[in-house]
NUVEX-761802 format. One record per atom (N, C-alpha, C): atom name; residue number from 1; chain; z, x, y; residue in one letter. Coordinates in nm, 3 decimals. Each point is the difference from the previous one (the first is absolute). Last residue first. Example, Ala and Ser with C-alpha at 12.3 -4.5 7.8 and 13.67 -1.06 7.14 Angstrom:
N/2/A/0.708/1.285/-0.225/S
CA/2/A/0.006/0.082/0.119/S
C/2/A/0.073/-0.077/0.109/S
N/1/A/-0.007/0.029/-0.572/A
CA/1/A/0.000/-0.089/0.119/A
C/1/A/0.000/0.090/0.120/A
END
This chain:
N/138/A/-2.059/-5.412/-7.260/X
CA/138/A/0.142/0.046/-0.041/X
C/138/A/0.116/-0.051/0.090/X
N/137/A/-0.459/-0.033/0.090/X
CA/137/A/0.056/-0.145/-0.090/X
C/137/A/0.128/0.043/-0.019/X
N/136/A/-0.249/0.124/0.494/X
CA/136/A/0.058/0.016/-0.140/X
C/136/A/0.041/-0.136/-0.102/X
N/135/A/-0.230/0.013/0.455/X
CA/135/A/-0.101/-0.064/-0.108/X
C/135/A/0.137/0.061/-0.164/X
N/134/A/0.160/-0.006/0.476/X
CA/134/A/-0.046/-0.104/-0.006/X
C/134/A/-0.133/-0.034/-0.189/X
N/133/A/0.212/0.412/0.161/X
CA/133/A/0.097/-0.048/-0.018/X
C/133/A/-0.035/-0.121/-0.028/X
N/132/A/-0.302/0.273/0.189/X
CA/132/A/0.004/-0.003/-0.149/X
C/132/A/0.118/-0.004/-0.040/X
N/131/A/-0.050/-0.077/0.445/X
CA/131/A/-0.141/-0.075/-0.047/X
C/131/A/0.011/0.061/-0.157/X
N/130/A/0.365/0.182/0.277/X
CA/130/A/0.017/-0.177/-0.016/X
C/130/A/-0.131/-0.065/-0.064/X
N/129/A/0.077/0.563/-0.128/X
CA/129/A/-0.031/-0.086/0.146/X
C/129/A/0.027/-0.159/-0.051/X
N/128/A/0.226/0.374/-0.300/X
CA/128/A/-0.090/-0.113/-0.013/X
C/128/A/0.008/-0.049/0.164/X
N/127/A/0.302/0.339/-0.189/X
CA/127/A/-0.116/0.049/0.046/X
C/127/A/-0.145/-0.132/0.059/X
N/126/A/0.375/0.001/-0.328/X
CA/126/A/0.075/-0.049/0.158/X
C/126/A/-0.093/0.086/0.097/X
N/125/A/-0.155/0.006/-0.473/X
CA/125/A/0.048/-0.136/0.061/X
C/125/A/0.073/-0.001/0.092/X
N/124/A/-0.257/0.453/-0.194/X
CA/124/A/0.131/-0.053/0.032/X
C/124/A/-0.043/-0.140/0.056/X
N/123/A/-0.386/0.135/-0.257/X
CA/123/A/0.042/0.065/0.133/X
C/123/A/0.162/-0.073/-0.028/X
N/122/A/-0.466/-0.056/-0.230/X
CA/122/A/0.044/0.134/-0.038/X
C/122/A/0.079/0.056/0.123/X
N/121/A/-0.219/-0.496/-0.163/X
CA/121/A/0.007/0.101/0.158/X
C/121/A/0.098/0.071/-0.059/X
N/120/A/-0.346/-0.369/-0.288/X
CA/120/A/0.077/0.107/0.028/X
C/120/A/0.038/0.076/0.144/X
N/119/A/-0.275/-0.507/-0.104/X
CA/119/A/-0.028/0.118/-0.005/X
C/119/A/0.166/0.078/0.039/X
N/118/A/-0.316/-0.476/-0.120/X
CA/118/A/0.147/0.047/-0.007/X
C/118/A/-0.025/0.143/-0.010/X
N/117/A/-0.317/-0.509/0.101/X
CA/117/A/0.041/0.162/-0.019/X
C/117/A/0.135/0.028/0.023/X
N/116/A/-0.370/-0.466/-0.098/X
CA/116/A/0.151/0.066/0.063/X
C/116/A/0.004/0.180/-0.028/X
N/115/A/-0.416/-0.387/0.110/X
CA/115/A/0.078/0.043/-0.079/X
C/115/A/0.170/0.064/0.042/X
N/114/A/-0.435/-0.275/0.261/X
CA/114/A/0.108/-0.097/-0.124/X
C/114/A/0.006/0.099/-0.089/X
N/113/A/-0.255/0.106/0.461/X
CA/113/A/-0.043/0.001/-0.139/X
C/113/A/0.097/-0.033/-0.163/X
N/112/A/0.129/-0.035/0.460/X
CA/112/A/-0.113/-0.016/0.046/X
C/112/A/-0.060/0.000/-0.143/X
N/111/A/0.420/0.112/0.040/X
CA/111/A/0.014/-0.143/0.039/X
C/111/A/-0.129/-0.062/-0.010/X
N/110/A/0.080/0.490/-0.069/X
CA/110/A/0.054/-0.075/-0.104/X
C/110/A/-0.041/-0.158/0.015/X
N/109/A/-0.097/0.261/0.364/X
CA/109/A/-0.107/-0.006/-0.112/X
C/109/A/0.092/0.018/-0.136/X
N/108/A/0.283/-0.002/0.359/X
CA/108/A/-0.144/-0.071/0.048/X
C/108/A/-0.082/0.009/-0.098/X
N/107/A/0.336/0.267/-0.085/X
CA/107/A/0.061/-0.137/-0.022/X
C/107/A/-0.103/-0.086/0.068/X
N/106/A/-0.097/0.420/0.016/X
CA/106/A/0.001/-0.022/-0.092/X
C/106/A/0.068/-0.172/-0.078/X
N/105/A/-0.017/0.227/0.413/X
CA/105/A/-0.091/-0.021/-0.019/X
C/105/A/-0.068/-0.060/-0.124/X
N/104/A/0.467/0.155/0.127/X
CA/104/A/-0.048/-0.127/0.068/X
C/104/A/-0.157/-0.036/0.004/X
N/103/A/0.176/0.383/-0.192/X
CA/103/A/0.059/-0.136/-0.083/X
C/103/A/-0.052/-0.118/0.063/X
N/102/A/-0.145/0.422/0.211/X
CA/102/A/-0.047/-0.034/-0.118/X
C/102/A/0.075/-0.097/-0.062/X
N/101/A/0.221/0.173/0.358/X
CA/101/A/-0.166/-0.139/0.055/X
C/101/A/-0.056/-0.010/-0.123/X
N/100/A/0.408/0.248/-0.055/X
CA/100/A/0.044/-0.135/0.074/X
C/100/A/-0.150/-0.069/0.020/X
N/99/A/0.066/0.442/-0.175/X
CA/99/A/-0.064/-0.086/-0.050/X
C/99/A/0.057/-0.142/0.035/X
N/98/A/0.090/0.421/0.261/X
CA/98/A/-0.173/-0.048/-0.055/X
C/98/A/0.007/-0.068/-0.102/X
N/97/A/0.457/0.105/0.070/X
CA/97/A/-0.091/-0.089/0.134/X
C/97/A/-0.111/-0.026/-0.005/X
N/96/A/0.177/0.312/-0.346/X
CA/96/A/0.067/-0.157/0.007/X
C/96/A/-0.047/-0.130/0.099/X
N/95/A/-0.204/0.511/-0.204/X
CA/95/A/0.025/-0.033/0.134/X
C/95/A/0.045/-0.138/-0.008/X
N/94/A/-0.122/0.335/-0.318/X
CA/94/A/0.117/-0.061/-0.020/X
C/94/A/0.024/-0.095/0.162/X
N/93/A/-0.453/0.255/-0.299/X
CA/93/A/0.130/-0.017/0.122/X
C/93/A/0.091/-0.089/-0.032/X
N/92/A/-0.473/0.041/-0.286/X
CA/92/A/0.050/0.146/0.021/X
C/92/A/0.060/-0.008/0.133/X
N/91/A/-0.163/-0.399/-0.242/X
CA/91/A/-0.055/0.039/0.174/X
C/91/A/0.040/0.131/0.008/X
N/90/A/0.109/-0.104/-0.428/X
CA/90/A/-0.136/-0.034/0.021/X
C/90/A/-0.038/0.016/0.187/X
N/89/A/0.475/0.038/-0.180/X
CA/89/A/-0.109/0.095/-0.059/X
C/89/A/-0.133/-0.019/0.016/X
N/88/A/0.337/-0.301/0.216/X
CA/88/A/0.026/0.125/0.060/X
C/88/A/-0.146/0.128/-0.045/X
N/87/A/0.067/-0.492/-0.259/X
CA/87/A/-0.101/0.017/0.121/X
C/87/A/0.046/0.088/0.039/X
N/86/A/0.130/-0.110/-0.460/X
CA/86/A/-0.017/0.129/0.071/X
C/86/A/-0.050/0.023/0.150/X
N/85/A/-0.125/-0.390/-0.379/X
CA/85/A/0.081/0.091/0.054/X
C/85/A/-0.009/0.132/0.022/X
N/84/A/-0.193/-0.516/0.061/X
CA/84/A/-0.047/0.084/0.014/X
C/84/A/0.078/0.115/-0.009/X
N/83/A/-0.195/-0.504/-0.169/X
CA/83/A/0.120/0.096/0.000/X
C/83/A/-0.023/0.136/0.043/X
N/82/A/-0.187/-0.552/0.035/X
CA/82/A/-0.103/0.168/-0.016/X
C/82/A/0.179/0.043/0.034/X
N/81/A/-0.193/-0.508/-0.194/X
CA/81/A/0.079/0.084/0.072/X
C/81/A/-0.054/0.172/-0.013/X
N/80/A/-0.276/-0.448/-0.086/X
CA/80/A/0.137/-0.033/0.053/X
C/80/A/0.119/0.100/0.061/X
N/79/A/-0.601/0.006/-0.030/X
CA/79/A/0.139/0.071/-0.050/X
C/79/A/0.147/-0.091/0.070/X
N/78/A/-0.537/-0.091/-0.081/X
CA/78/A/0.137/-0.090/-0.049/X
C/78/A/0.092/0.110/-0.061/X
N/77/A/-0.430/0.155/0.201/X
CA/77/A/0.027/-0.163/0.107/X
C/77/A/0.132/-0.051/-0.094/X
N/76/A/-0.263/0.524/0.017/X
CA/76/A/0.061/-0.072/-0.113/X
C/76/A/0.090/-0.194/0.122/X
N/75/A/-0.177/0.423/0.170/X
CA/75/A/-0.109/0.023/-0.127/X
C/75/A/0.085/-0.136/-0.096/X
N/74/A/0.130/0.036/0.434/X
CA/74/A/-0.092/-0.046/0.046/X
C/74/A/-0.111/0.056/-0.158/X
N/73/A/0.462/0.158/0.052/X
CA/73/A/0.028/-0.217/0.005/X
C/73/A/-0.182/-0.025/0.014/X
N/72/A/0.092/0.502/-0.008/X
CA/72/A/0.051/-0.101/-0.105/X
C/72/A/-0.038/-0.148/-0.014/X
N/71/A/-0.081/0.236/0.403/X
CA/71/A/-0.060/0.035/-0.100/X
C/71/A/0.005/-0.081/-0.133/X
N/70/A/0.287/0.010/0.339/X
CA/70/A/-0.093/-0.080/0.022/X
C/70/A/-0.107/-0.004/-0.078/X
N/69/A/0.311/0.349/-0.042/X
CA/69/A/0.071/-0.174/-0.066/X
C/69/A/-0.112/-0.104/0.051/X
N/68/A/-0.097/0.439/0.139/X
CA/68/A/0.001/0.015/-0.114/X
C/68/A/0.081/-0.141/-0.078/X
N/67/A/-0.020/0.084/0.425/X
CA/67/A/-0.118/0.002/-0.010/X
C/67/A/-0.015/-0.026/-0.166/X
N/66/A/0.393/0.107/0.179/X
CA/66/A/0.002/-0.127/0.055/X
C/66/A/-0.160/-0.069/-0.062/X
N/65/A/0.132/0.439/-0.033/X
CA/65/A/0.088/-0.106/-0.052/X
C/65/A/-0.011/-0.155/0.037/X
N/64/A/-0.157/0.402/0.262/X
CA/64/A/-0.058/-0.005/-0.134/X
C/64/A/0.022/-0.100/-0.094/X
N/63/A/0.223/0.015/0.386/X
CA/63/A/-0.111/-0.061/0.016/X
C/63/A/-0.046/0.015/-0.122/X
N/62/A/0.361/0.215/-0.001/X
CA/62/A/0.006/-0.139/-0.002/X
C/62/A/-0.154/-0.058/0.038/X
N/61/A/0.091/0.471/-0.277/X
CA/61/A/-0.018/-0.064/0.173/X
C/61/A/0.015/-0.150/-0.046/X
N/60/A/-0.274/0.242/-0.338/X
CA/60/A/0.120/0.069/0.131/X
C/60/A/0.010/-0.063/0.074/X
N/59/A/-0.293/-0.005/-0.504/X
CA/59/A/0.072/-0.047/0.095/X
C/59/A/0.112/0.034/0.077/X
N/58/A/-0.344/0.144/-0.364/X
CA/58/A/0.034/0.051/0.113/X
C/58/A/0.023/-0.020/0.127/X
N/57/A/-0.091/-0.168/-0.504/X
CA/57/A/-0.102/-0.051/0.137/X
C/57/A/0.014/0.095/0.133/X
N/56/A/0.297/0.061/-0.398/X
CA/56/A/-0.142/0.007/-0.040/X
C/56/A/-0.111/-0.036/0.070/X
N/55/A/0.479/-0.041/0.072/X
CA/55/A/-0.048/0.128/0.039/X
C/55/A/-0.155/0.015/-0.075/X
N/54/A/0.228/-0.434/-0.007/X
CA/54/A/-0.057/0.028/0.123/X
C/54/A/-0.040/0.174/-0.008/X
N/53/A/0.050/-0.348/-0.403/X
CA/53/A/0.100/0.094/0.054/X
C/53/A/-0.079/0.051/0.124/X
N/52/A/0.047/-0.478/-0.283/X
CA/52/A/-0.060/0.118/0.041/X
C/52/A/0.059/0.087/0.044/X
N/51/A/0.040/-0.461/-0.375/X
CA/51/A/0.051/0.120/0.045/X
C/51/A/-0.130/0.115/0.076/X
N/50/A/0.071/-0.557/-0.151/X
CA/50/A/-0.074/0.117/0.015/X
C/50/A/0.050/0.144/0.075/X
N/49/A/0.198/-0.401/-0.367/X
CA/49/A/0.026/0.060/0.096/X
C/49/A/-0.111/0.105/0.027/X
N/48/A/0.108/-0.184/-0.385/X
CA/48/A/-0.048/-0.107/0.047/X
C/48/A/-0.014/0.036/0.159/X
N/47/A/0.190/0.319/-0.289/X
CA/47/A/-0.150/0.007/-0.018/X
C/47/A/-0.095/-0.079/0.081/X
N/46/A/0.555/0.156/0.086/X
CA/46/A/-0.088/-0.129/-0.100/X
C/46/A/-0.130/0.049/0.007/X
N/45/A/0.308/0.356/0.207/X
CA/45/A/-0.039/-0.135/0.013/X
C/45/A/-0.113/-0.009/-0.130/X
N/44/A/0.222/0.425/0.001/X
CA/44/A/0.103/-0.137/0.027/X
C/44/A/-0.077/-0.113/0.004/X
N/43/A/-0.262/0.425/-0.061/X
CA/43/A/0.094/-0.094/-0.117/X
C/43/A/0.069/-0.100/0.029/X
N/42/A/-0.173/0.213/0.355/X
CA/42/A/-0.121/-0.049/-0.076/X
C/42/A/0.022/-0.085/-0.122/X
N/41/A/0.265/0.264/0.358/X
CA/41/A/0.050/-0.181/-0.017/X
C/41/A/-0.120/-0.010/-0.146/X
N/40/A/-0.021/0.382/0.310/X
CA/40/A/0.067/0.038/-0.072/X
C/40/A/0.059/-0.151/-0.045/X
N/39/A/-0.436/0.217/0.251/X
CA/39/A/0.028/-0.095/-0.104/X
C/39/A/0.078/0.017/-0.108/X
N/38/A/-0.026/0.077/0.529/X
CA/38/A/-0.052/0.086/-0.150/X
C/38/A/0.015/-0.084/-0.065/X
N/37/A/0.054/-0.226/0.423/X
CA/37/A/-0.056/0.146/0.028/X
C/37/A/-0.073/-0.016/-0.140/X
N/36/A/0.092/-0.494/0.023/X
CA/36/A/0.058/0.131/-0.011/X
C/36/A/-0.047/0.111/0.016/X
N/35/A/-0.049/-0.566/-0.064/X
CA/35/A/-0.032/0.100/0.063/X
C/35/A/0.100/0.096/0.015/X
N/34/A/-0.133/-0.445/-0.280/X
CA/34/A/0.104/0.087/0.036/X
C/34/A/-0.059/0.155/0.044/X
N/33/A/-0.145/-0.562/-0.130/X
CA/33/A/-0.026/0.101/0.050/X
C/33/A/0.086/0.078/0.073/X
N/32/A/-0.128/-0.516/-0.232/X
CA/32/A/0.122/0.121/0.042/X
C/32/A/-0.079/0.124/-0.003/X
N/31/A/-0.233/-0.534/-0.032/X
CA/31/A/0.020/0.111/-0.019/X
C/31/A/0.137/0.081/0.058/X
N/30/A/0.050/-0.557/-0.066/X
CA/30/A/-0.118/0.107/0.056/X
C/30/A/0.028/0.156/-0.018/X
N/29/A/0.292/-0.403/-0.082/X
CA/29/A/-0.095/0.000/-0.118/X
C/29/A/-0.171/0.089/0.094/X
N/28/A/0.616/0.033/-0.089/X
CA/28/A/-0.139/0.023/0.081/X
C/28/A/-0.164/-0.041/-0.042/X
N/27/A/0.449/0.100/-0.223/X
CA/27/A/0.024/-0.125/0.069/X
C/27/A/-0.115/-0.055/0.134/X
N/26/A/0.037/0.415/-0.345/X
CA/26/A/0.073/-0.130/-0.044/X
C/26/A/0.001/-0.135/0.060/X
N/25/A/-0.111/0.429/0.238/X
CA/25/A/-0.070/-0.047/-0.169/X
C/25/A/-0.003/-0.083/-0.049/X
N/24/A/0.289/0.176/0.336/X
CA/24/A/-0.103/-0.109/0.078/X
C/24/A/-0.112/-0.015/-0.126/X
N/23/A/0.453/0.210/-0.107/X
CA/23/A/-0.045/-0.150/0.026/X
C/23/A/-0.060/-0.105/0.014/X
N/22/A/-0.030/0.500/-0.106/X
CA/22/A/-0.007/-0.096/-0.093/X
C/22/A/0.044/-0.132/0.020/X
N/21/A/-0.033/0.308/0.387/X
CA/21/A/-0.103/-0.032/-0.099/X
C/21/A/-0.039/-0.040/-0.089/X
N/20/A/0.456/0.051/0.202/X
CA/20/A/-0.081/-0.063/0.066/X
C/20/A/-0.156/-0.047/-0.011/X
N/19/A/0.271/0.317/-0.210/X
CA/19/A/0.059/-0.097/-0.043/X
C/19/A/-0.044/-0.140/0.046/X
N/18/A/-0.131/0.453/0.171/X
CA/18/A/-0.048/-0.028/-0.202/X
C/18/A/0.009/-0.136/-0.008/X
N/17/A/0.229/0.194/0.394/X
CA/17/A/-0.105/-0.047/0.015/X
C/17/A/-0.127/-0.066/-0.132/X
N/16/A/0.448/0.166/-0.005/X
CA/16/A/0.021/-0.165/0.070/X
C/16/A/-0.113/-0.007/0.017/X
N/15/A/0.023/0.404/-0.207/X
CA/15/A/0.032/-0.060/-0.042/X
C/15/A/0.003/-0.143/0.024/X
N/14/A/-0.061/0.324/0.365/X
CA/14/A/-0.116/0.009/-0.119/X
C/14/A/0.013/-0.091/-0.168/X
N/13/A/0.329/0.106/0.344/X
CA/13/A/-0.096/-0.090/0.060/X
C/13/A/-0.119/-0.018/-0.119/X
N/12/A/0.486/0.270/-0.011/X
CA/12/A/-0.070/-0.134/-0.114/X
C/12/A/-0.072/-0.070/0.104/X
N/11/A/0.146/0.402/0.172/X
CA/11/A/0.098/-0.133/-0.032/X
C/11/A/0.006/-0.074/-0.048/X
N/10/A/-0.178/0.475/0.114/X
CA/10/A/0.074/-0.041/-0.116/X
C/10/A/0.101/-0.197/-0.004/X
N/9/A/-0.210/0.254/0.426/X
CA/9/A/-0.063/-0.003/-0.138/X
C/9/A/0.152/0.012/-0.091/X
N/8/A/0.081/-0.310/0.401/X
CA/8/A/-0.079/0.119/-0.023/X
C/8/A/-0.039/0.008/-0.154/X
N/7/A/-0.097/-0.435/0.265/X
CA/7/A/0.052/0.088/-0.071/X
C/7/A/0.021/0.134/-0.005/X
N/6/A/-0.257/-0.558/0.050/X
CA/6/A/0.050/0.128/0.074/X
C/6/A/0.115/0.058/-0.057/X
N/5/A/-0.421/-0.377/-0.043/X
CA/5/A/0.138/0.058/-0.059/X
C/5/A/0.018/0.132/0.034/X
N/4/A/-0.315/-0.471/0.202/X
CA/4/A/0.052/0.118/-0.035/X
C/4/A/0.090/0.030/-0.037/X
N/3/A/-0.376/-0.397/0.060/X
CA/3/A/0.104/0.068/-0.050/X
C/3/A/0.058/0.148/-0.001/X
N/2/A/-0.357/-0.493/0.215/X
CA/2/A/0.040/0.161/-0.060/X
C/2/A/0.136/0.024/0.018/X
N/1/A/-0.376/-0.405/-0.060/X
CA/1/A/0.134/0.043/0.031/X
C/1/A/0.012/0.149/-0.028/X
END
């Protein structure tokens, strides 16, 4: 399943998203993994939690991104959920429409490989195309 929380900055995404990590902790009995540009969360999340930060791989771009979660799921077989915030900062754009096929790709290989993801959009909510209207949790 995928999830998104949308927002501008300052709206408490990053918070709902924490909050969301100590759930899937709690209540999850397969790995978590929280993806982020820099590694400004490092403290926030749990320990129990694998924390990466993409600018250390020199990840760009949705494809990059895309490559790089496949990545993930394929070093490790029992991730239940992967958090990803900030997606605008890590593909470096704000393009709302380009990521209408990445969710939907992403919701295919949620289904395909049995985890869930919940990732950040660093954008006005009446900005939201109908395909990331369809995955918001907010």
């Amino acid at each position: 399943m995928v999830r998104v929380i949308m927002g501008l900055k300052g709206s408490g995404k990053t918070k709902q998203l924490l909050e969301q990590v100590q759930k899937a902790l709690d209540e999850e009995r397969g790995s978590v993994v929280c993806i982020e540009k820099e590694p400004n969360l490092r403290y926030s999340i749990p320990s129990r939690a694998r924390h990466v930060c993409t600018s250390q791989y020199g990840c760009r771009g949705m494809d990059f991104l895309k490559g790089f979660i496949s990545g993930v799921l394929a070093g490790n077989y029992d991730i239940s959920h992967i958090f990803v915030d900030g997606l605008f900062k890590i593909i470096d754009g704000n393009d709302t429409a380009g990521v209408d096929a990445f969710l939907d790709w992403l919701s295919e290989l949620s289904e395909k490989e049995n985890f869930d993801i919940t990732l950040t959009l660093s954008a006005d909510i009446s900005s939201a195309t109908e395909t990331i209207k369809k995955y918001l949790l907010n």
